[in-house]
VOMARBA-479171 format. One record per residue (C-alpha): residue number from 1; residue in one letter; z, x, y. Coordinates in nm, 3 decimals, padded with zeros to 5 digits. Layout:
// residues N
SITE num residuo       Z       X       Y
SITE NUM       A       Z       X       Y
...
This chain:
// residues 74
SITE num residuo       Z       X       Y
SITE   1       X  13.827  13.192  16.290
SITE   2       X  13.562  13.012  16.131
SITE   3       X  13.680  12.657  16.155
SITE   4       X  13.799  12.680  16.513
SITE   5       X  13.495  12.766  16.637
SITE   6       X  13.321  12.578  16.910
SITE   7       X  13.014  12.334  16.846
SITE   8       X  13.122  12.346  16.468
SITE   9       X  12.982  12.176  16.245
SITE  10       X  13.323  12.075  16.111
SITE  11       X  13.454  11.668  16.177
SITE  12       X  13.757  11.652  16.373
SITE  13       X  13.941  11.465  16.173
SITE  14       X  14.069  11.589  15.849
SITE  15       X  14.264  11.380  15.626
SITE  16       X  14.581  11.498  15.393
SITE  17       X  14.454  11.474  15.111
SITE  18       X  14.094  11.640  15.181
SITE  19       X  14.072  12.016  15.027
SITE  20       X  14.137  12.281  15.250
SITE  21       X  13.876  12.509  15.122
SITE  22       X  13.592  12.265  15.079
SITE  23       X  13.612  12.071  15.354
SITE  24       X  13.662  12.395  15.602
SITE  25       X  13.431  12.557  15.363
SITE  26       X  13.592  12.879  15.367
SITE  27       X  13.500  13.192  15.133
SITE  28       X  13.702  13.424  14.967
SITE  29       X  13.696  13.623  15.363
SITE  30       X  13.776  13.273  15.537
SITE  31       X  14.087  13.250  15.330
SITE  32       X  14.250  13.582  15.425
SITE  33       X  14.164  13.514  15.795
SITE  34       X  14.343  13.199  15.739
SITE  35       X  14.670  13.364  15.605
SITE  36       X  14.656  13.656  15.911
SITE  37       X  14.609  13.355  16.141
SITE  38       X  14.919  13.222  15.996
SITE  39       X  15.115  13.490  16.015
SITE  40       X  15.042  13.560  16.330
SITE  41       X  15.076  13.273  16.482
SITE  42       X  15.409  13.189  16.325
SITE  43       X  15.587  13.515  16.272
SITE  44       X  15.642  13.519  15.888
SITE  45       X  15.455  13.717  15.581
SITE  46       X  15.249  13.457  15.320
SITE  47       X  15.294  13.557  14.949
SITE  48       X  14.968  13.556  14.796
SITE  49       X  15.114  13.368  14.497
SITE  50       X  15.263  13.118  14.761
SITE  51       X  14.891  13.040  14.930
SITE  52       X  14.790  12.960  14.553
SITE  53       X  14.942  12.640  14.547
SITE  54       X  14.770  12.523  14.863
SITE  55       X  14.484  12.292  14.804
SITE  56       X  14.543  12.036  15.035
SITE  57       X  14.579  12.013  15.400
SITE  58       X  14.900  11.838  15.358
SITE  59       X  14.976  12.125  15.083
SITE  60       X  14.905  12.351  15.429
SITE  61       X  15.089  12.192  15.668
SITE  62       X  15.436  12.137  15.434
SITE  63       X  15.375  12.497  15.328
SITE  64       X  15.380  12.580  15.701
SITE  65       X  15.659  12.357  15.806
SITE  66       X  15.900  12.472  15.507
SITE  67       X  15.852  12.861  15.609
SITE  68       X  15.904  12.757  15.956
SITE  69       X  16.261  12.659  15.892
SITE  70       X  16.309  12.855  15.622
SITE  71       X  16.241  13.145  15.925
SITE  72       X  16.473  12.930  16.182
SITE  73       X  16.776  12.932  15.959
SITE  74       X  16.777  13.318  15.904
């Protein structure tokens, strides 16, 4: 996945409030690894119209967190 690569040219800190997209400079591509990464990784589906809403990387990480325990409570 592009912005877990080694040597990238990426800083390693990312604030909240910086935009996922343009900060990780993902394409159109980027973004659907992104949402297979996520599902992967933590077991649930992403709704296209739910990965809209995310801007953010704090829009990212509650997104994540919600559907998380959403996915513990069922």
């Amino acid at each position: 996945m592009l912005f877990w690569r080694k040597n990238s040219k990426f800083p390693r800190k990312h604030y909240p409030e910086a935009d996922l997209k343009a900060t990780l400079e993902l394409d159109s591509l980027d973004y659907i690894d992104l949402v297979v990464a996520i599902e992967n990784n933590f077991g649930f589906k992403v709704k296209p119209e739910d990965f809209q809403g995310i801007v953010t990387f704090q829009d990212f990480y509650d997104y994540v967190i919600q559907r998380v325990k959403q996915k513990e409570l069922v």
